[in-house]
N, C-alpha and C positions, 0 to 999 in steps of 0.2 A: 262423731261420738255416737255409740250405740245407745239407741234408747232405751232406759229400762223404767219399767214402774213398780211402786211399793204402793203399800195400802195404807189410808190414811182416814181417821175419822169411822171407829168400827167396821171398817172393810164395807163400808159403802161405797166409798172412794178414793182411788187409785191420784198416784202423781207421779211424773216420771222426772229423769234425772237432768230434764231441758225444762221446767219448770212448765208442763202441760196439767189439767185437770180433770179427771174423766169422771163421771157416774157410773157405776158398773148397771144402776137399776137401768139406766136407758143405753149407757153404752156410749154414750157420744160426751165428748170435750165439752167442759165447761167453758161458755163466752168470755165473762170476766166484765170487769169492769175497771175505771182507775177514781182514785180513794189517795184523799189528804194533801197537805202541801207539795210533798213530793211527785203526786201525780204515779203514785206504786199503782202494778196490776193487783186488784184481790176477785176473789170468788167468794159467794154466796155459799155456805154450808149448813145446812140443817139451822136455818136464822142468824147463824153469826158470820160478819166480813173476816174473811181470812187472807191477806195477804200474800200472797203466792209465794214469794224469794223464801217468805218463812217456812211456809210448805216444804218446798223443798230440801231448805236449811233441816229442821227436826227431821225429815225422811231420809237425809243423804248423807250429811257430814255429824261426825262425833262432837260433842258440845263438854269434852272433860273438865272443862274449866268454870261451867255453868256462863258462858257470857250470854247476856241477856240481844244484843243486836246480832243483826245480821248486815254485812256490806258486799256494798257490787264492787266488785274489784275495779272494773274500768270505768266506773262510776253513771253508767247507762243502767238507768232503774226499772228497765224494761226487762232487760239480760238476766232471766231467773236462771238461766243453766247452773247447775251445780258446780262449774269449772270456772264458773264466776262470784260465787259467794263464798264467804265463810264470817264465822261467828267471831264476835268483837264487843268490845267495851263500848261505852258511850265515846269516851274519849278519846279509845282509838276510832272510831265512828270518821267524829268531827274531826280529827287530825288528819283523818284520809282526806274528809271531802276539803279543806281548807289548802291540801296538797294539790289535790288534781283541781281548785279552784273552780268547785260545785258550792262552796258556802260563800255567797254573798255577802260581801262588806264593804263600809264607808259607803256612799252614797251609790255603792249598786247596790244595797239590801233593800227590799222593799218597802221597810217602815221610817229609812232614812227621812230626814226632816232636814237635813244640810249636807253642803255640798261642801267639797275638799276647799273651796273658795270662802266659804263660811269659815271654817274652822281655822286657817290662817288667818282672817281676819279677827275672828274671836280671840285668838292667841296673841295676835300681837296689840287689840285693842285694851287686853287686861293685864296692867301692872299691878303689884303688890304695891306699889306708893301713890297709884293714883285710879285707888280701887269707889271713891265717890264719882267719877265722870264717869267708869264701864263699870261699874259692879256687877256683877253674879246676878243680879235679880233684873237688871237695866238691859245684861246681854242678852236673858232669857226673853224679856220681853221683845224686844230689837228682834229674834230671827224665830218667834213664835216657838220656842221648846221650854222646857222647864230648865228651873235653876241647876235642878240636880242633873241634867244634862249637861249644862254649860260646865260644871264641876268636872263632868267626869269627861271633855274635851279637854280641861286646861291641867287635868291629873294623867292625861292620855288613857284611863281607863278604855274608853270609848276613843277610835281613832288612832290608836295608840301607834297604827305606822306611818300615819298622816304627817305629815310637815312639823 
């Protein structure tokens, strides 16, 4: 792909279409840094972190739709090329990364507190007629999470492709 750059940020600064950052006052490519859960490249611009992919997104690809994200197509957040992004919904966002199996869930998410072992357990320890020996408040206590946890494991809310 031939590199091209546009101007970006009162023509201080340039971005090209492989998601590079240049300063025109020095001339040389911005380092970058990585910024949030995701571990995105951003740059420093005149005091505000500027995310790169987005960079590029507003500099490269039409947004007629006004969607407010931007996704990496092959889900490598490193990959700012413009042959790798385009603009999206929230929804479609998380439908992509939940596809190519970038959104963590059930007890690979990070803030899991039970494990798929948990949750059959919890499932089969709560009946509806013999809700005084497991209750909701007994399971919470038993595996350290809250009730309204325990709820929404036995609603499948949470879990919901678990056992």
């Amino acid at each position: 792909m031939k590199r091209i750059w546009k101007y970006t940020h009162s023509k201080k600064y340039m971005i090209s279409n492989l998601g590079e950052v240049k300063s025109l006052r020095s001339g040389s490519n911005l380092k970058g840094f990585y910024r949030g859960r995701g571990k995105y490249k951003c740059v420093e611009i005149e005091g505000k972190k500027n995310m790169i992919h987005r960079l590029t997104a507003i500099a490269f690809i039409d947004n007629p739709e006004n969607k407010r994200c931007v996704n990496h197509k092959d889900g490598n957040k490193l990959n700012n090329r413009v042959d790798n992004l385009k603009w999206c919904t929230d929804r479609e966002n998380k439908d992509h990364a939940k596809k190519a199996g970038l959104y963590p869930s059930g007890e690979n998410h990070g803030r899991s507190k039970l494990t798929e072992k948990d949750v059959e357990e919890i499932r089969g320890k709560y009946t509806w007629y013999d809700r005084n020996k497991h209750s909701q408040y007994k399971l919470a206590e038993e595996y350290g999470v809250s009730r309204s946890a325990i709820q929404k494991v036995l609603d499948r809310t949470n879990w919901s492709l678990s056992i």
